[in-house]
N, C-alpha and C positions, 0 to 999 in steps of 0.2 A: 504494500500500500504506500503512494507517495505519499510524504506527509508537506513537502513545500508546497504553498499555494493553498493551503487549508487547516494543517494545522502549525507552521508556524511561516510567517514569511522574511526573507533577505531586505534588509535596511540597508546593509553597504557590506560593503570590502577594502580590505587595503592589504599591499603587499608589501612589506619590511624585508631589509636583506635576512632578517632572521625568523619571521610569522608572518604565515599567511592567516587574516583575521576576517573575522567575516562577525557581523552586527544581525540580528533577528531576535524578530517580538512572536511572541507566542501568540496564539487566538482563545484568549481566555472562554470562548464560548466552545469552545470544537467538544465533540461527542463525548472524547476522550476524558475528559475532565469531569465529566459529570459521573464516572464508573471508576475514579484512582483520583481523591477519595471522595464519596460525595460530602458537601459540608468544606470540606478541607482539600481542593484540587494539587495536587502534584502532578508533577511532569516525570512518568515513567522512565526510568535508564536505557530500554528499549528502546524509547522513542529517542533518546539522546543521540543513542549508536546510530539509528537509522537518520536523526539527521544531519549529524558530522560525514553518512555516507554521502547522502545528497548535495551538501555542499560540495564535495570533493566530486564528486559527479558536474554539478554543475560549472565550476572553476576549472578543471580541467576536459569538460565536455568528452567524456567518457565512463562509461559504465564499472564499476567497482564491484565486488561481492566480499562481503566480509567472511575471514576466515579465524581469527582469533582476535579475541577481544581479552586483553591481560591488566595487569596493576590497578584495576579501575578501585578509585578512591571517591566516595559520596560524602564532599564536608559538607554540605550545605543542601537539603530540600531545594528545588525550583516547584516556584507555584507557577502558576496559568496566567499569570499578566505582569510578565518580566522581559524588560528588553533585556539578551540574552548576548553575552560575545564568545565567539568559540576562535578560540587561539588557538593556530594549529604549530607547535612549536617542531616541529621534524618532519616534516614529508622524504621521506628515500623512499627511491624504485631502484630495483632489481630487476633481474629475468626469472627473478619466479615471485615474488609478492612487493606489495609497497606497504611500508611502515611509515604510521602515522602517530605521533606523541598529540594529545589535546586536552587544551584546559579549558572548561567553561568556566565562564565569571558572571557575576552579577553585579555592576558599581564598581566592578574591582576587586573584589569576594571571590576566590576561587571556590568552587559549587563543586564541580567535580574535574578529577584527571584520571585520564586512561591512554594506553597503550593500543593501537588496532591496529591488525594488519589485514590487509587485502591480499585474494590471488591475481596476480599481474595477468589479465587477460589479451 
């Protein structure tokens, strides 16, 4: 299921010699929210992974599949109505996966960091 374009959308990008950074708000209304928690919306880890894939899809316009996802650290809940920054601090390709290091923030708040690799398609 795509999640860009409904349940969170791209506000910017920039590209540092050292992160590629990309800015998105969540849709405090999306379906999602209303079933994890109701009362209390959180933003699923699931959906996190699948949108650090889509960005990385969309920035390099080509399709990704995620193959391990390692070190993932949860400091911080995301709620449903956060503008969101996902720091992608390591992008390497290889000829057989691309590893990606990423930190989401909040303000400035690291929220969570994880380790993902993709198979190099």
């Amino acid at each position: 299921m795509k999640l860009l374009g409904d349940f969170f959308y791209l506000a910017g990008t920039e590209k540092t010699d050292a992160d590629l950074v990309f800015e998105v708000r969540l849709n405090p209304d999306h379906y999602i929210f209303r079933a994890h928690f109701p009362g209390n919306p959180m933003t699923p880890g699931v959906c996190l992974m699948q949108m650090a894939t889509e960005l990385l899809e969309e920035y390099f316009q080509r399709a990704f599949r995620l193959k391990t996802a390692v070190n993932i650290r949860f400091k911080k809940p995301i709620g449903n109505d956060q503008l969101l920054t996902f720091r992608f601090t390591k992008v390497a390709f290889d000829s057989e996966q691309v590893q990606v290091g990423l930190s989401i923030e909040d303000e400035g708040t690291q929220c969570v960091k994880m380790s993902l690799r993709y198979d190099n398609q």
